[in-house]
C-alpha positions, 0 to 999 in steps of 0.5 A: 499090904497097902499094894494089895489095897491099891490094887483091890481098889483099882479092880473094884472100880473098873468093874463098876465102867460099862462096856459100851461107850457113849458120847455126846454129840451137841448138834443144836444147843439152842432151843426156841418154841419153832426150833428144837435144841438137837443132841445125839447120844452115839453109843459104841458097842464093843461086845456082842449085839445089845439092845439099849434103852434111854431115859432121860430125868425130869427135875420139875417132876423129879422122876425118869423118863423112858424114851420111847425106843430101843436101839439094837447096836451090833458088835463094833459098831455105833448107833444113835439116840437123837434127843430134841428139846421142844420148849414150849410158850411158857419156858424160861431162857437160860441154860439147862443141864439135864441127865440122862441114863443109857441102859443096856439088854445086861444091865450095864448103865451109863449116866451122864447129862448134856445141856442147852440153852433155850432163847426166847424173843 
């Protein structure tokens, strides 16, 4: 009985994993007023051609954002979402972390978060 929990289990949860891949590529990690903090979001399809969607949250307005564009990965190959933090006059330095969601045409999500620092004179 215990091995057929187990392996109920074990399907349930592989069931929940997308079939995308994305991967977090920090290119910049600091952020200035006149120098945006750079990160790549590579997403990897394995199946079929998929449109893709990114949102990233807002945690001063505790709400998500969409990004503005889709991305259309072809079946085995990579694409890119590039993501620059453009902090203004007023931020406060110190490090940030900020979740993001990639969403595919099916409706398979992938959450994560990336971080950055932002430096000021």
């Amino acid at each position: 009985m215990r091995k057929i929990a187990l392996i109920l289990s074990v399907l349930m949860l592989t069931g929940f994993a997308a079939s995308f891949e994305v991967t977090v590529n920090t290119l910049k990690g600091e952020a200035g007023v006149d120098e945006p903090a750079e990160i790549e979001l590579e997403i990897y399809n394995p199946e079929q051609t998929q449109t893709f969607k990114l949102s990233i949250f807002d945690y001063h307005r505790s709400q998500w954002y969409v990004y503005d564009d889709s991305i259309e990965v072809p079946s085995g190959q990579n694409e890119s979402f590039n993501v620059n933090i453009n902090p203004d006059e007023s931020a406060i330095r110190g490090n940030y972390r900020t979740d993001f969601l990639v969403k595919s045409a099916d409706g398979e999500e992938f959450r994560d978060s990336f971080s950055y620092r932002v430096d000021r004179d």
